[in-house]
C-alpha positions as CSV (number, residue, x, y, z in Angstrom):
1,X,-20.7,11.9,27.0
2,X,-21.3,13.2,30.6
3,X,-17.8,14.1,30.9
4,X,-18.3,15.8,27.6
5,X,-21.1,17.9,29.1
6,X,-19.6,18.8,32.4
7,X,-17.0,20.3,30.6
8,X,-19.2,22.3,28.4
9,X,-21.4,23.3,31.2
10,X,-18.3,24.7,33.3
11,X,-16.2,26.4,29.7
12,X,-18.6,28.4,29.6
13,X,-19.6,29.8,32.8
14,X,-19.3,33.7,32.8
15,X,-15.5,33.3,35.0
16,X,-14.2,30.7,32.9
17,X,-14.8,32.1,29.6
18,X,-13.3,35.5,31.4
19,X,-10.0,33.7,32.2
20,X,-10.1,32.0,28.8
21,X,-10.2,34.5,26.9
22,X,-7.7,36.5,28.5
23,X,-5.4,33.6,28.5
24,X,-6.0,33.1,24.7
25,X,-5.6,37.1,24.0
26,X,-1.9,37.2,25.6
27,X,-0.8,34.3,24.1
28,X,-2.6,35.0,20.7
29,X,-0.7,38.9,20.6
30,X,2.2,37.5,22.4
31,X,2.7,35.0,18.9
32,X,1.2,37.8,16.6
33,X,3.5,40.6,16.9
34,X,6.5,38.7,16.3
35,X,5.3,38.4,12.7
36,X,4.3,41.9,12.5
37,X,7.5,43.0,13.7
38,X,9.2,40.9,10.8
39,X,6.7,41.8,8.1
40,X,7.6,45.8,8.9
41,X,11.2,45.1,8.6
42,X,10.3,43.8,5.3
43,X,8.6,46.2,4.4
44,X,10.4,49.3,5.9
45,X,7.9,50.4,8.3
46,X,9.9,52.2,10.6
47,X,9.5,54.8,13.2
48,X,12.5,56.9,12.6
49,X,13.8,59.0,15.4
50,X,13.5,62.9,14.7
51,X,14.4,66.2,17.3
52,X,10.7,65.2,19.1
53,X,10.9,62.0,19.2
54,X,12.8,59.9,22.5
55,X,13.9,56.6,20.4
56,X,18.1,56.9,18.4
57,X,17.1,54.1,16.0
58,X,14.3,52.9,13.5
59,X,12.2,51.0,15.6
60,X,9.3,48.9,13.8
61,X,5.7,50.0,13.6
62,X,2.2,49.1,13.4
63,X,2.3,47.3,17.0
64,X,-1.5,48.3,17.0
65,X,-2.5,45.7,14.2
66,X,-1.7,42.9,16.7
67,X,-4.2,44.3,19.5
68,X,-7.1,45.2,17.2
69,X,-6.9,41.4,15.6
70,X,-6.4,39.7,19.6
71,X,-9.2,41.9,20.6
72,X,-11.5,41.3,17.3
73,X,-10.9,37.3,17.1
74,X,-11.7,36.7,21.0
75,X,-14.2,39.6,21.8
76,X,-16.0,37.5,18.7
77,X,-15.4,33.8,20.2
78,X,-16.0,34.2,23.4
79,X,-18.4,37.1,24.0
80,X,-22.3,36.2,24.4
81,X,-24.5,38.7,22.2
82,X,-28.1,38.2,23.0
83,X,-29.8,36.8,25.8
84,X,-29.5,38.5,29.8
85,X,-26.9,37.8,32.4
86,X,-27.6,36.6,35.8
87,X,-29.1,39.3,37.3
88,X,-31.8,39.9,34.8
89,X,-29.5,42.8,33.4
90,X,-29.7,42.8,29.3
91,X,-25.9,42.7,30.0
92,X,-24.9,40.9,26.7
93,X,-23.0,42.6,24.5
94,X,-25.7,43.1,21.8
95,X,-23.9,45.7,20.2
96,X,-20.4,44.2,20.0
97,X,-20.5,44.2,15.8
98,X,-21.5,48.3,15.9
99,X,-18.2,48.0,18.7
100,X,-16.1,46.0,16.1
101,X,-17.1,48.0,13.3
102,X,-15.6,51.2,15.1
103,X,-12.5,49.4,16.1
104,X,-12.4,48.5,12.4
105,X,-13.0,52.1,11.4
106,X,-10.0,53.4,13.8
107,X,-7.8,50.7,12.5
108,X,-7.8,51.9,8.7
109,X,-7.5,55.7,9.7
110,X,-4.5,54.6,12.1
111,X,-2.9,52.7,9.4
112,X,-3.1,55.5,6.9
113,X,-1.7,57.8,9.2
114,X,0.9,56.2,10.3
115,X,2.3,55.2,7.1
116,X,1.3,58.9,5.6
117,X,1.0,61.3,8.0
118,X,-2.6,62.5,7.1
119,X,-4.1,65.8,8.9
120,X,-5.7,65.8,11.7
121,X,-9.2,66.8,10.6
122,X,-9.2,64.1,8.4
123,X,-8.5,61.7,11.3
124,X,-10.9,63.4,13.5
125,X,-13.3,62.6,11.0
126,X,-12.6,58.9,11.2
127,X,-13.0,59.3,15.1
128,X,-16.2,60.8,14.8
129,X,-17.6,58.4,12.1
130,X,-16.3,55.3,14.5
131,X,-17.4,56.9,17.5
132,X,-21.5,57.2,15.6
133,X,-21.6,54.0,15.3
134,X,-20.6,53.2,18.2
135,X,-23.0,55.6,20.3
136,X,-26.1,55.8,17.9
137,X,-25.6,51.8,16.3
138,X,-24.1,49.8,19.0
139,X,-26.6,52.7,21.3
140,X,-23.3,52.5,23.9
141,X,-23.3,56.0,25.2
142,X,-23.1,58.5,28.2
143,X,-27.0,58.5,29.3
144,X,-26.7,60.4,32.3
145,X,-24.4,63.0,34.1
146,X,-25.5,61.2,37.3
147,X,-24.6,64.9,39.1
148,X,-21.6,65.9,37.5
149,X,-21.7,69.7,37.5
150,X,-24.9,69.4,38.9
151,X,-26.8,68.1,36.2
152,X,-28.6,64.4,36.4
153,X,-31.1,63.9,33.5
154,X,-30.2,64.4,29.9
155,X,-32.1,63.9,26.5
156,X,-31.0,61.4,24.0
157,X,-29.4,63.7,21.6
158,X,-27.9,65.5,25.0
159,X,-26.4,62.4,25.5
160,X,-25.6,61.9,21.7
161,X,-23.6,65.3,21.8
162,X,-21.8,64.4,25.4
163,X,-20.4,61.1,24.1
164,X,-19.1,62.2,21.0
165,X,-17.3,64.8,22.4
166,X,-16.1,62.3,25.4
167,X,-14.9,60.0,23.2
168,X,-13.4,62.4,20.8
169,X,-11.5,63.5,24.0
170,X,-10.2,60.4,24.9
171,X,-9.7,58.9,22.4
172,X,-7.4,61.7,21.5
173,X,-5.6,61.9,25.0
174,X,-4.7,58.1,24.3
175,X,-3.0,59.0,20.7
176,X,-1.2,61.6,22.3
177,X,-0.4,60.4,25.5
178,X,1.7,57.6,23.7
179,X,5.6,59.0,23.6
180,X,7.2,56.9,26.0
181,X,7.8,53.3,26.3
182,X,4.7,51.5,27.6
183,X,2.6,54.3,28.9
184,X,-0.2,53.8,26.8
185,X,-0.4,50.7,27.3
186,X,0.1,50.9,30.9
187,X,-2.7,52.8,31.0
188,X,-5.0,51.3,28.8
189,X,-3.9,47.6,31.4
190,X,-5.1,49.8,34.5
191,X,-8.1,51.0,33.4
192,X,-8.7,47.6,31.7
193,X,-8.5,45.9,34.9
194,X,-10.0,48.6,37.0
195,X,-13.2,48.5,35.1
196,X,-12.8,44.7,34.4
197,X,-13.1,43.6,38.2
198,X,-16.4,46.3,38.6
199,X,-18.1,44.4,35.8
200,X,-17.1,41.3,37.5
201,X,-18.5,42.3,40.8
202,X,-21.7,43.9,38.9
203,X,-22.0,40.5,37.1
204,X,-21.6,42.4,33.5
205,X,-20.0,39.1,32.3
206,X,-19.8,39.9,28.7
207,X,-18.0,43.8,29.1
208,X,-15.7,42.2,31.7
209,X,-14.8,39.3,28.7
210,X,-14.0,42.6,26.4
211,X,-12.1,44.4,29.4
212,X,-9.7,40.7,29.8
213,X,-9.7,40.6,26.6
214,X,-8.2,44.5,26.3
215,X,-6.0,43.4,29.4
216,X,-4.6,40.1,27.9
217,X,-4.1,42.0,24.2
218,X,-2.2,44.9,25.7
219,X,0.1,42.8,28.3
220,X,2.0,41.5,25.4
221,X,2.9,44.6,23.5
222,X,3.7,46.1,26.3
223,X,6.7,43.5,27.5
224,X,7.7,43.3,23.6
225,X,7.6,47.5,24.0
226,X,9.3,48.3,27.3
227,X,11.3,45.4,27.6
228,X,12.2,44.2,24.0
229,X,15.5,44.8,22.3
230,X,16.0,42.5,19.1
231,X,11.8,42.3,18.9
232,X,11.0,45.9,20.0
233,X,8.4,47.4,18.4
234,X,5.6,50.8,18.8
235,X,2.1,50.9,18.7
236,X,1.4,53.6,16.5
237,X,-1.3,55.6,15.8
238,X,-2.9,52.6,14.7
239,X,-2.6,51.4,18.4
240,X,-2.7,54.5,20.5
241,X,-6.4,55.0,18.9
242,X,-7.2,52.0,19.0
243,X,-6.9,51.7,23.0
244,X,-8.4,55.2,22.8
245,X,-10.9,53.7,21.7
246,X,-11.4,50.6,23.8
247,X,-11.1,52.6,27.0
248,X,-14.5,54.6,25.5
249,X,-16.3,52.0,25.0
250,X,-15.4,50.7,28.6
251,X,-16.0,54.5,30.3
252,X,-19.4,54.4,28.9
253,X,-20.5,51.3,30.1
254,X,-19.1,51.7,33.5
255,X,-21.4,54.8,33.7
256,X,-24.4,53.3,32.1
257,X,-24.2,50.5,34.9
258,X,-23.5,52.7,37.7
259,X,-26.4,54.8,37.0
260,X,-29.1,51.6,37.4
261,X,-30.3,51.1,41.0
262,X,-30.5,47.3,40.4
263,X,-26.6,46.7,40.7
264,X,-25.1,45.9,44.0
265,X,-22.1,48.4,43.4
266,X,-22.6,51.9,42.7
267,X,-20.2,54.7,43.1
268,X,-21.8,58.2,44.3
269,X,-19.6,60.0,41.7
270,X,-19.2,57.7,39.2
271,X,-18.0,59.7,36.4
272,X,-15.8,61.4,38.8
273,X,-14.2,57.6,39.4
274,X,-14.0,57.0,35.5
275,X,-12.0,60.4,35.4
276,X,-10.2,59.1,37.4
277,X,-8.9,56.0,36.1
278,X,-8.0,57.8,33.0
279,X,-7.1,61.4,34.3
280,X,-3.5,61.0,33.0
281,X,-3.9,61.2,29.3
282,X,-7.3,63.4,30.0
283,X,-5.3,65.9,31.7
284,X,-2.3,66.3,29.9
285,X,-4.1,66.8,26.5
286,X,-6.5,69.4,28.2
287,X,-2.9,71.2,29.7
288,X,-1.1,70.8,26.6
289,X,-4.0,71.8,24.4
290,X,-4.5,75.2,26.5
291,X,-1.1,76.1,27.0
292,X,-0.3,75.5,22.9
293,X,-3.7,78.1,22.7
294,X,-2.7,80.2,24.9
295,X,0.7,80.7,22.9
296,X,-1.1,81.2,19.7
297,X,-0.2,78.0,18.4
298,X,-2.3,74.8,16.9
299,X,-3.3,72.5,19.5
300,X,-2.4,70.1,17.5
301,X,1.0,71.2,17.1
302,X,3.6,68.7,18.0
303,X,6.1,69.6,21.1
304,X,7.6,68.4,23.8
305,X,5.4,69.8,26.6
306,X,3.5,66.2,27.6
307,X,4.4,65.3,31.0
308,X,6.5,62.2,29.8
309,X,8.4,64.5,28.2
310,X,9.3,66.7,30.9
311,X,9.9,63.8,33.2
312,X,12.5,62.3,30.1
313,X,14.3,66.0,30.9
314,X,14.4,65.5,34.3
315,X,16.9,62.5,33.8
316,X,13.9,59.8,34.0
317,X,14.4,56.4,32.1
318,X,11.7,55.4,29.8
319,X,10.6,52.8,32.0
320,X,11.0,55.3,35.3
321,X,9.0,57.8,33.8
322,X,6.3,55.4,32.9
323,X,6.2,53.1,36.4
324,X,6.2,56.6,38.2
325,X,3.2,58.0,35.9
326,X,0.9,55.0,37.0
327,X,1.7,54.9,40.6
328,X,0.3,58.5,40.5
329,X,-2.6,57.1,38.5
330,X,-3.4,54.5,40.9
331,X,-3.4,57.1,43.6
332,X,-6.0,59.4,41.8
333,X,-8.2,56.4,41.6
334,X,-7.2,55.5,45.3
335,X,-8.4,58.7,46.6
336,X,-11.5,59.1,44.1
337,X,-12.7,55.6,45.3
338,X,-12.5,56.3,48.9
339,X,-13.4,60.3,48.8
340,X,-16.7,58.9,46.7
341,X,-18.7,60.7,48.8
342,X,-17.6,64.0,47.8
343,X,-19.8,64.0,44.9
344,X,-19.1,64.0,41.1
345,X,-18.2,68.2,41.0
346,X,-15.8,68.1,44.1
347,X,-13.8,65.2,43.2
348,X,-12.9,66.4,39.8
349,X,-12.3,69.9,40.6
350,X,-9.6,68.6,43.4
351,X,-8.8,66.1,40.7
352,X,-7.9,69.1,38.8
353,X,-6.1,71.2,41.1
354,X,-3.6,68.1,42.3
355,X,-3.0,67.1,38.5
356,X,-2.4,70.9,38.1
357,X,0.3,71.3,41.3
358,X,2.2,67.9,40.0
359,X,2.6,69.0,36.9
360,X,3.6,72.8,37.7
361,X,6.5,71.0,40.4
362,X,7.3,68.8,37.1
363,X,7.8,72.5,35.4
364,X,9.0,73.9,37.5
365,X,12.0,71.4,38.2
366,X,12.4,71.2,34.9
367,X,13.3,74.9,34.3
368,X,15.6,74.6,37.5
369,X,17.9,71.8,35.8
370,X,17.6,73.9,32.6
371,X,19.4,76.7,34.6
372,X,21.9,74.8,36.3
373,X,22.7,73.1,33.6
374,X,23.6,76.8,31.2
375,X,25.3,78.1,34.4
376,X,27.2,75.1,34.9
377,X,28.3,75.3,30.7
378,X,28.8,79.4,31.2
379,X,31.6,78.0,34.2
380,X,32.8,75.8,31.7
């Protein structure tokens, strides 16, 4: 019996139940999508290659389903609701069911559209029903600007307002940051870990189980995505929101925490850091989205103007494209944790101006294979 309750007493301290469950959530999704993959093929649910699309063959779908139902069964095992953590902080996840009724929300408007191709207002719809329960039930929401632009103090529909359109935003940049093989989830494992060791170190035990849990979910698709061949499978929309998703709900804590004093780690321009972790998607939806305006165009338009697409041009691998794409990642948050000091407003405007010169070189060498390439065929 005393072994017994040694065993129960260590389980489930705060770093063992971390480590558990993102054990169980890589080896749960790493057994789940298997049978997904074989329940599409019978089924039919394909992603068929077309002119925009980088894949030659039907490739199964619906990879999504597998994260939302790893994420879902552990966040609900393992995750404390009520009570405080060890620093007094009313760090439980209180509002994990308003959190798991929003991922439930993005699962059924992902599925739809992935199996028929809905509209997009009627998917932003979804986003912005999930994302009000998420903010106004689950009360999990950008509460200050701590700075950025200036501004510090905000009222509660203020803040209402700013998180719906943050998480509109991102959630968005995740859905259409997802054209290559792994980025998405590459992403989504970064920032997952990246805000997973600051809750850690803040002793947020209960957001750092969901942000192991979002890391242990999204390792498995990810080998079964880049790597597989026989048992290769996509995400979807249904997964691409979905982590859209996740990576909200992780923003906005990260910011609610860094703007208490009581915490023994806080960033001077913590937003400016969070941009940072996901600047990638954030930056190519906001380049893609004002260049497609600028031309007259719908910004939701499909084209091949993402910067995964341009790098696929350039002669890049799948897996190049993607590995080079976070290393750059990893230096924006390099230089955005050790330039803290700048302030929220400086960071993100030379944030901005370095995504902006990358990406013009990226053009730029584009257009010069483009014309060596239609000299070289006018030789010919």
């Amino acid at each position: 019996m005393q072994a017994f309750d040694n065993f129960y007493f260590h389980f489930f301290q705060p770093q063992y139940r971390i480590a558990t469950a993102f054990l169980v959530a890589a080896i749960l999704n790493f057994y789940t999508i298997p049978v997904i993959i074989r329940i599409a093929r019978a089924k039919k649910l394909y992603d068929f290659p077309d002119e925009r699309k980088n894949h030659g063959s039907k490739v199964p779908t619906l990879g999504g389903i597998g994260i939302f139902l790893t994420i879902s069964i552990v966040c609900l095992t393992f995750i404390n609701t009520c009570g405080l953590n060890s620093s007094g902080v009313s760090g439980s996840l209180t509002s994990l069911p308003p959190i798991i009724a929003g991922f439930t929300i993005i699962l059924f408007i992902g599925i739809k559209d992935d199996l028929l191709n809905i509209s997009a207002w009627k998917k932003l719809l979804a986003e912005i029903a999930a994302l009000f329960v998420l903010i106004v039930v689950g009360d999990v929401r950008l509460n200050s600007m701590q700075g950025m632009f200036y501004i510090t103090h905000i009222s509660y529909l203020q803040s209402v307002a700013l998180s719906l359109f943050a998480g509109i935003v991102i959630v968005n940049s995740f859905n259409l940051i997802d054209g290559i093989d792994g980025l998405a989830a590459s992403i989504t494992m970064l920032g997952s870990l990246v805000f997973g060791t600051y809750f850690l170190y803040t002793f947020e035990w209960e957001y750092a189980v969901l942000a192991f849990t979002i890391l242990g979910a999204t390792i498995p698709f990810f080998l079964y995505n880049a790597f597989g061949h026989t048992n290769k499978i996509f995400m979807g929309d249904t997964g691409s929101l979905i982590l859209g998703f996740a990576m909200t709900v992780l923003v906005f804590r990260f910011n609610t925490m860094n703007g208490m004093q009581n915490i023994n780690i806080h960033f001077t321009a913590g937003p400016a850091f969070s941009f940072a972790v996901i600047i990638l998607p954030m930056f190519d939806t906001l380049r893609v989205f004002c260049i497609r305006i600028f031309r007259g165009g719908s910004p939701f338009k499909a084209d091949r103007r993402h910067i995964h697409h341009i790098l696929l041009d350039l002669g890049f691998t799948h897996l190049r494209a993607t590995l080079l794409l976070i290393l750059i990642n990893i230096g924006f948050i390099a230089f955005a944790y050790y330039f803290n000091y700048l302030g929220n407003s400086v960071l993100v405007y030379i944030m901005l101006a370095v995504a902006a010169s990358l990406s013009w070189l990226a053009i730029w060498l584009r257009r010069r294979k483009l014309v060596a390439l239609a000299a070289a065929e006018k030789e010919m």
